[in-house]
LUMKOL-994969 format. One record per residue (C-alpha): x, y, z; residue number from 1. Coordinates in Angstrom, 2 decimals. Each point is the difference from the previous one (the first is absolute). Example, Ala and Ser with C-alpha at 12.3 -4.5 7.8 and 13.67 -1.06 7.14 Angstrom:
2
x=12.30; y=-4.50; z=7.80; num=1
x=1.37; y=3.44; z=-0.66; num=2
//
This chain:
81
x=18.49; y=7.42; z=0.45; num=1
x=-1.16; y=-1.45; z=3.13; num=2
x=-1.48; y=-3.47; z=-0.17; num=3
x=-3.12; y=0.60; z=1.90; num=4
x=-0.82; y=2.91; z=-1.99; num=5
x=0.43; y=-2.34; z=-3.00; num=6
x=-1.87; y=-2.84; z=1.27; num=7
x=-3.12; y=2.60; z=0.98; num=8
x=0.43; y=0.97; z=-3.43; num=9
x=-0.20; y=-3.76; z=-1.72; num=10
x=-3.24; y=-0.78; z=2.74; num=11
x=-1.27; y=3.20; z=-1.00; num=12
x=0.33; y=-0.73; z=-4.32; num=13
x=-1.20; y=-3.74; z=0.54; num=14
x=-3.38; y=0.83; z=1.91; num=15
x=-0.44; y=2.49; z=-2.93; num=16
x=0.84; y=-2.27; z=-2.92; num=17
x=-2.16; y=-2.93; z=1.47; num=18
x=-2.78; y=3.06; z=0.74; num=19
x=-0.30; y=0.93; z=-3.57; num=20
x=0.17; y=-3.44; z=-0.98; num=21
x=-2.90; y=-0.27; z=1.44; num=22
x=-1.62; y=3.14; z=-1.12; num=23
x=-0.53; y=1.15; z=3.41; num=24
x=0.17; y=4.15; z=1.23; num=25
x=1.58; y=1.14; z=2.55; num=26
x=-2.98; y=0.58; z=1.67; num=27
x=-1.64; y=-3.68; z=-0.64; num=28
x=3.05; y=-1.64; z=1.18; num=29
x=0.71; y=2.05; z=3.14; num=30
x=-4.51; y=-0.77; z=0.51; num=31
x=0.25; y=-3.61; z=-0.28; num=32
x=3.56; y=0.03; z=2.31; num=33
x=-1.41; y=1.97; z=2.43; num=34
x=3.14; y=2.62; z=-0.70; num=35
x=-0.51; y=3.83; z=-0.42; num=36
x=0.82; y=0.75; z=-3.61; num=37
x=2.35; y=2.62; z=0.95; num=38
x=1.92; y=-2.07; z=2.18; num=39
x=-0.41; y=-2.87; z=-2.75; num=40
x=1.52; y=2.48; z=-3.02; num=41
x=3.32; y=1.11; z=2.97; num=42
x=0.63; y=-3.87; z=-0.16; num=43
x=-0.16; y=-0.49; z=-3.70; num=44
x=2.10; y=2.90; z=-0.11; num=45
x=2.52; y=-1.77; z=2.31; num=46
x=0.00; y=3.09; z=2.51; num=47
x=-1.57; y=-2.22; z=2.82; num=48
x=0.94; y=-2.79; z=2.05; num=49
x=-3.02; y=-2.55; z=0.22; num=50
x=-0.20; y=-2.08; z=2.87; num=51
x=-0.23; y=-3.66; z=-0.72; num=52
x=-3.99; y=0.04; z=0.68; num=53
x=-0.51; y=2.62; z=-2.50; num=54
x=1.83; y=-1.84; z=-2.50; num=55
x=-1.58; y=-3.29; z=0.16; num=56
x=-3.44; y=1.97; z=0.16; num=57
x=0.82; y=1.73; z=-3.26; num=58
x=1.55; y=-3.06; z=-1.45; num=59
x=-3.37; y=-2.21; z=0.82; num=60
x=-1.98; y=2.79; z=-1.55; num=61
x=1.96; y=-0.59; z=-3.01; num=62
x=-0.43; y=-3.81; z=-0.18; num=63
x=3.46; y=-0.50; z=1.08; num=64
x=1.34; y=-1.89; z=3.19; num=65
x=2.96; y=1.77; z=1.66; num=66
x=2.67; y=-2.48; z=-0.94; num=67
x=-1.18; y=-0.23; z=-4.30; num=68
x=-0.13; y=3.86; z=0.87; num=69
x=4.08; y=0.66; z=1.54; num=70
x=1.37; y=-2.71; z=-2.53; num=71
x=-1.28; y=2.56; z=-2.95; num=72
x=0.87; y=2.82; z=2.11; num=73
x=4.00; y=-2.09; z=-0.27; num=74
x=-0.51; y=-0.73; z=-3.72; num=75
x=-0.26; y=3.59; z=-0.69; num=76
x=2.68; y=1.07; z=2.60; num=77
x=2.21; y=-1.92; z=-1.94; num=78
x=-1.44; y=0.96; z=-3.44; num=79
x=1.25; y=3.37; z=1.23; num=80
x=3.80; y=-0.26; z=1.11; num=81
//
């Protein structure tokens, strides 16, 4: 598997683990971000490659700061190999 696919796919499952942890939609996260939902579901579906200022937008939204937010993006990279 190619590692960039895999790594969209790990951004993609964290953003909607720490979504539902919060009991947050779709559609109330990708409001509050400033994302379109559709766009929003392609990245937690790891079929898009978010620029940096997406991320940390979507991260923010989700109470997270960009670093807390890649070093559980790595713990579950490496829950997975």
């Amino acid at each position: 598997m190619n590692p960039d696919c895999n790594i969209l796919e790990r951004i993609g499952a964290t953003i909607r683990k720490l979504r539902k942890e919060k009991k947050l939609t779709q559609a109330e996260l990708s409001s509050v971000c400033g994302v379109d939902r559709k766009f929003l579901s392609s990245i937690e579906r790891g079929e898009r490659n978010v620029s940096l200022i997406t991320l940390c937008q979507i991260t923010h939204a989700l109470g997270k700061d960009f670093l807390s937010f890649a070093n559980e993006v790595k713990a579950n990279t490496q829950l997975h190999q």
